[in-house]
C-alpha positions as CSV (number, residue, x, y, z in Angstrom):
1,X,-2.0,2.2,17.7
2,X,1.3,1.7,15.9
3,X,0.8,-2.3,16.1
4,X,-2.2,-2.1,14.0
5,X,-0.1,0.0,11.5
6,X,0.8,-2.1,8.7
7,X,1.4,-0.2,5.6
8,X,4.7,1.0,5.4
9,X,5.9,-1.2,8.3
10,X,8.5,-4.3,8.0
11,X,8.0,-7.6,10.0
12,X,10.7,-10.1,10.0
13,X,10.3,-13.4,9.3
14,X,11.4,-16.3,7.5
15,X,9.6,-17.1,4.7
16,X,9.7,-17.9,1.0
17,X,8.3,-13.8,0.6
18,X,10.9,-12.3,2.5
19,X,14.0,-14.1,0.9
20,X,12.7,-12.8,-2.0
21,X,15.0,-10.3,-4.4
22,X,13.5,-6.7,-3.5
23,X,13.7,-6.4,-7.4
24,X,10.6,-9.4,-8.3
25,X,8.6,-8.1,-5.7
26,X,8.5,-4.9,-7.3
27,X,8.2,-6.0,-10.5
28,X,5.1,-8.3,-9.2
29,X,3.5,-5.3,-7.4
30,X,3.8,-3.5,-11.1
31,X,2.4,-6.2,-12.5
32,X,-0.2,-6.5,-10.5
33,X,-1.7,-3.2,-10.6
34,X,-1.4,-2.9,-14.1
35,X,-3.7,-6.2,-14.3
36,X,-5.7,-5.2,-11.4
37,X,-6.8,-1.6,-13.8
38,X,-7.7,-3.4,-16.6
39,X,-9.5,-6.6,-15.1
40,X,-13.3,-6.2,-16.3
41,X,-14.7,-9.9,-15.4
42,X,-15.1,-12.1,-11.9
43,X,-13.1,-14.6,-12.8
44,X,-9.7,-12.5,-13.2
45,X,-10.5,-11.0,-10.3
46,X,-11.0,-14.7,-8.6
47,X,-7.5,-15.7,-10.1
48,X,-6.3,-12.2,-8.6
49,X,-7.6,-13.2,-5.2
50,X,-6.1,-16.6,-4.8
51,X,-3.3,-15.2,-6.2
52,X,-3.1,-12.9,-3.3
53,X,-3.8,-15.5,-1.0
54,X,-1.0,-17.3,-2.1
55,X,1.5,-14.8,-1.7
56,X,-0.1,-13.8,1.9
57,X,0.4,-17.5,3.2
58,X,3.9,-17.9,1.8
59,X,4.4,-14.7,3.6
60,X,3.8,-16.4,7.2
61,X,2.0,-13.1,8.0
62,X,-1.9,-14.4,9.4
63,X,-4.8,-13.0,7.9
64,X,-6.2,-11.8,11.0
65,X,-2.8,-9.2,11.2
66,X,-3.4,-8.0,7.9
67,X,-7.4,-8.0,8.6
68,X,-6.1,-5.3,11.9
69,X,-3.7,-3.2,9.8
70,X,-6.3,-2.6,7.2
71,X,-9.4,-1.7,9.2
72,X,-8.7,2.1,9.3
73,X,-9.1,2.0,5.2
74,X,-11.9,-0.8,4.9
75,X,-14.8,2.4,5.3
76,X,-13.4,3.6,1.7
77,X,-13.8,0.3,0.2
78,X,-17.8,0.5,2.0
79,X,-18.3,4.1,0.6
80,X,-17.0,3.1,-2.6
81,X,-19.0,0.2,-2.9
82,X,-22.0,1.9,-1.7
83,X,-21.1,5.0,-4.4
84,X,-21.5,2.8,-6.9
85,X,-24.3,0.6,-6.2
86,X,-26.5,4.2,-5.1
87,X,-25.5,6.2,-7.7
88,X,-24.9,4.0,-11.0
89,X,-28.0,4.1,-13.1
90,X,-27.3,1.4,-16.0
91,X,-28.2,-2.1,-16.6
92,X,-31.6,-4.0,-14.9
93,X,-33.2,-2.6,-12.2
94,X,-32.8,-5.3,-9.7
95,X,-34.1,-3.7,-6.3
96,X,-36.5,-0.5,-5.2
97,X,-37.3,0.8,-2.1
98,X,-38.8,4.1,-2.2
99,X,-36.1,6.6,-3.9
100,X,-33.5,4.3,-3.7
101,X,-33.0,2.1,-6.7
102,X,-30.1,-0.8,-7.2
103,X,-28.9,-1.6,-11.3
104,X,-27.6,-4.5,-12.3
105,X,-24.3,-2.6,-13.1
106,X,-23.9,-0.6,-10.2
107,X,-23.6,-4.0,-8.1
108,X,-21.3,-5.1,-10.6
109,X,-19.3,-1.9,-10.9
110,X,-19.4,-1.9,-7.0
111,X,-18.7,-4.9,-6.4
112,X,-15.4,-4.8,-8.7
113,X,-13.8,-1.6,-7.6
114,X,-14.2,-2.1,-4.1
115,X,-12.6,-5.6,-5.0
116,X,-10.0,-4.0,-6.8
117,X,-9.0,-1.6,-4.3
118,X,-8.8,-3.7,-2.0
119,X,-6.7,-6.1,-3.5
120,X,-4.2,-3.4,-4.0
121,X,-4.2,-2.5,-0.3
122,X,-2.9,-5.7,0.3
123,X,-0.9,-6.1,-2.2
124,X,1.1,-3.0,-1.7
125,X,1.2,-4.0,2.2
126,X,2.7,-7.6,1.6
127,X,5.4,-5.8,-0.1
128,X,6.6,-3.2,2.9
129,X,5.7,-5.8,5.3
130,X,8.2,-8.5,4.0
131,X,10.5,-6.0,2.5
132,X,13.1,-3.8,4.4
133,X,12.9,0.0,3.2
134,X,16.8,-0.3,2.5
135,X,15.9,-3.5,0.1
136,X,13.2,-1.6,-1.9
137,X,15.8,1.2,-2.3
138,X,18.2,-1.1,-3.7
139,X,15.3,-2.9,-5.9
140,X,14.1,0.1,-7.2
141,X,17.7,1.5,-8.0
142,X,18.5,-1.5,-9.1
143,X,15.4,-1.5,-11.9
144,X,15.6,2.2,-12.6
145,X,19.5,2.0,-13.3
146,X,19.4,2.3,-17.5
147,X,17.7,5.9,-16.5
148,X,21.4,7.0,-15.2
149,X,22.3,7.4,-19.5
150,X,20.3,10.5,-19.2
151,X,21.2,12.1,-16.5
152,X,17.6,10.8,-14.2
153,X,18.7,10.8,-10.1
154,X,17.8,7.0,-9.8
155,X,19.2,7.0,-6.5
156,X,17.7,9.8,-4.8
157,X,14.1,8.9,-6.5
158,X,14.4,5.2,-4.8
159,X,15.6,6.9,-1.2
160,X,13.1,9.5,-1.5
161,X,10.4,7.0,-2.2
162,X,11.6,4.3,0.7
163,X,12.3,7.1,3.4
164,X,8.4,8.0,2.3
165,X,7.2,4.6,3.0
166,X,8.9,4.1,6.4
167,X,7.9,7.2,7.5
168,X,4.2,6.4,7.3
169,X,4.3,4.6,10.6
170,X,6.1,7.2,12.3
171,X,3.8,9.9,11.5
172,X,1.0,8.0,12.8
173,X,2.5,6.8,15.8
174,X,3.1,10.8,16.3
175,X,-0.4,11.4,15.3
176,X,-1.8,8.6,17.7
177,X,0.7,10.5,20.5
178,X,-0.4,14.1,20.2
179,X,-4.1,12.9,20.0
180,X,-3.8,11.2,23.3
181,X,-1.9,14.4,24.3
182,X,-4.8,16.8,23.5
183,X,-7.5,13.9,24.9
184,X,-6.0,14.2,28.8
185,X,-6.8,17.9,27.9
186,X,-10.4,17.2,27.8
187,X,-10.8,17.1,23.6
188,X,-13.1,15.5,22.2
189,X,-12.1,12.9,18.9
190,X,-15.0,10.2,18.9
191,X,-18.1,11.3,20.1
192,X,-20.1,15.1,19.3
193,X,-20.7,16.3,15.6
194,X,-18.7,15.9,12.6
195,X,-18.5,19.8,12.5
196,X,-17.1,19.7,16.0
197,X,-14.9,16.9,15.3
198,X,-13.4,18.6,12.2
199,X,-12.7,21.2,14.4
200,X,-11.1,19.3,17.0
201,X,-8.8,17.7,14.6
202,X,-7.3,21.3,13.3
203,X,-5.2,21.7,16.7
204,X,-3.3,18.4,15.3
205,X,-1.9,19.6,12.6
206,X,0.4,22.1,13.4
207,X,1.9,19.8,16.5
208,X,2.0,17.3,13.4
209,X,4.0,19.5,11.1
210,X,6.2,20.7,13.4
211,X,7.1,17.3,14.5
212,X,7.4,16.0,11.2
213,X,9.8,18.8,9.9
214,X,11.7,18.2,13.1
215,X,12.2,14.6,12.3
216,X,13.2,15.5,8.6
217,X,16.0,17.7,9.7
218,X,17.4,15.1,12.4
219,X,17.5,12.5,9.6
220,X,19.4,14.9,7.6
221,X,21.9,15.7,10.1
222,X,22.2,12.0,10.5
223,X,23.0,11.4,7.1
224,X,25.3,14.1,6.6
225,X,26.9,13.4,9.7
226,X,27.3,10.3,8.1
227,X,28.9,11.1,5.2
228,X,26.3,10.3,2.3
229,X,26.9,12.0,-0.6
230,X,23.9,10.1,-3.1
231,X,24.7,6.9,-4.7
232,X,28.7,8.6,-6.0
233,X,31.0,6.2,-4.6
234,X,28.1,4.3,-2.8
235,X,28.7,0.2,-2.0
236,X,26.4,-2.5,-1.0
237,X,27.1,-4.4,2.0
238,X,24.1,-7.3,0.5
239,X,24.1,-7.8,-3.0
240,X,20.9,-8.8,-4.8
241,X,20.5,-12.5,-6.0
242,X,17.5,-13.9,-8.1
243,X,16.0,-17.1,-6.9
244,X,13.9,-19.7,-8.7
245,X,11.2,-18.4,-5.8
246,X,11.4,-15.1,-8.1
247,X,11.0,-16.7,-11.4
248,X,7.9,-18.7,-10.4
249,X,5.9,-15.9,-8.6
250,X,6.6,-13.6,-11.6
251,X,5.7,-16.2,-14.3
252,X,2.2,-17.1,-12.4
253,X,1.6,-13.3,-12.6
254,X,2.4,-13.2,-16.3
255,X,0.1,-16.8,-17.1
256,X,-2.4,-14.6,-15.0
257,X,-2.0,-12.0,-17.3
258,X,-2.5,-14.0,-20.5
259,X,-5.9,-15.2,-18.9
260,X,-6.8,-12.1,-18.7
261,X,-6.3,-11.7,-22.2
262,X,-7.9,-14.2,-23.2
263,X,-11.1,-14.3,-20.9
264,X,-11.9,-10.0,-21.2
265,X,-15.0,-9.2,-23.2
């Protein structure tokens, strides 16, 4: 289970991604989303794709790892295409069977959020996979710093948020445990109802939260054991640098972003 994890997980490597400052990639993944929201037309959504695919085989990390990871989410991206293409009743008709009729802009509207959400999946992946949690902390501190003038807790926000991320995995690697757990007990996960399967899945969660407040206060004592005391009197052992590799990613996002400019309707 927790090798088909991806979100929220880092995998070393050495490529042009990972050497990356923490503080592009972040700045990129803003980017993107903010492009991804307001894209209305195929071909920025094309440009967004091989855009993606760009950044994916510069990242040395094969489609067909990705493809694993994101299996456990790719229903969503079905039922929301599906959603759409059922239930939107605008445009020209283009197909009837019986009660069920397809519009021209419910395949369109499908089509396009099920595109966009999955591009963000990935998107968002390629940035924990090829970035450490302790780099995004520093990245995001790092971007967040002019918010110190008033007082904000930049540090503690970009700790907060990275200890979230990394955490992912680990609670489904517990989930995936105590599941097993209850299974050599003779529960049933895959195969009965859905009412019985709902019901099969309540015994998790106070296992779950137990375990998961149990791991919270060990990394407390760790860290106070360790002396942190937030970012007061905090150093960096790695300082950030910004490489050309960082300029030319973030410019293609911006020219991708005057495209979409210039071809939305």
């Amino acid at each position: 289970m927790m090798e088909k994890i991806i979100f929220g997980r880092y995998v070393p490597a050495d490529s042009i991604i990972h050497r990356m400052d923490p503080r592009s990639k972040l700045l990129i993944v803003f980017l993107f989303v903010c492009i991804v929201f307001i894209a209305n037309n195929s071909i920025t959504y094309g440009i967004l794709a091989v855009y993606t695919f760009i950044m994916m085989r510069l990242s040395k990390i094969s489609f067909r790892f990705l493809y694993g990871g994101l299996k456990p989410v790719l229903w969503l991206v079905v039922f929301t295409m599906l959603l759409h293409l059922f239930f939107t009743k605008e445009g020209q008709l283009l197909f009837e069977l019986g009660p069920l009729k397809i519009y021209e802009e419910g395949l369109r509207k499908g089509i396009f959020i099920s595109l966009r959400f999955f591009l963000l999946i990935l998107v968002t992946s390629l940035l924990t996979l090829t970035t450490t949690p302790i780099e995004i902390t520093d990245g995001l501190e790092t971007l967040l710093k002019p918010l110190n003038k008033v007082k904000f807790p930049v540090h503690e926000l970009a700790l907060m948020m990275s200890i979230s991320l990394r955490f992912i995995p680990t609670l489904m690697q517990e989930t995936d445990k105590i599941m097993k757990a209850q299974t050599a007990r003779g529960v049933e996960f895959t195969s009965g109802p859905v009412k019985e399967r709902i019901k099969a899945i309540i015994p998790l969660l106070i296992p779950l939260f137990v375990s998961s407040f149990k791991r919270a206060e060990e990394l407390a004592t760790a860290m106070e054991a360790r002396g942190y005391r937030g970012a007061e009197g905090r150093t960096k052992y790695r300082q950030l640098h910004w490489k050309p590799a960082d300029t030319a990613m973030l410019v293609l996002l911006g020219i991708i972003a005057i495209l979409l400019i210039l071809f939305r309707t």
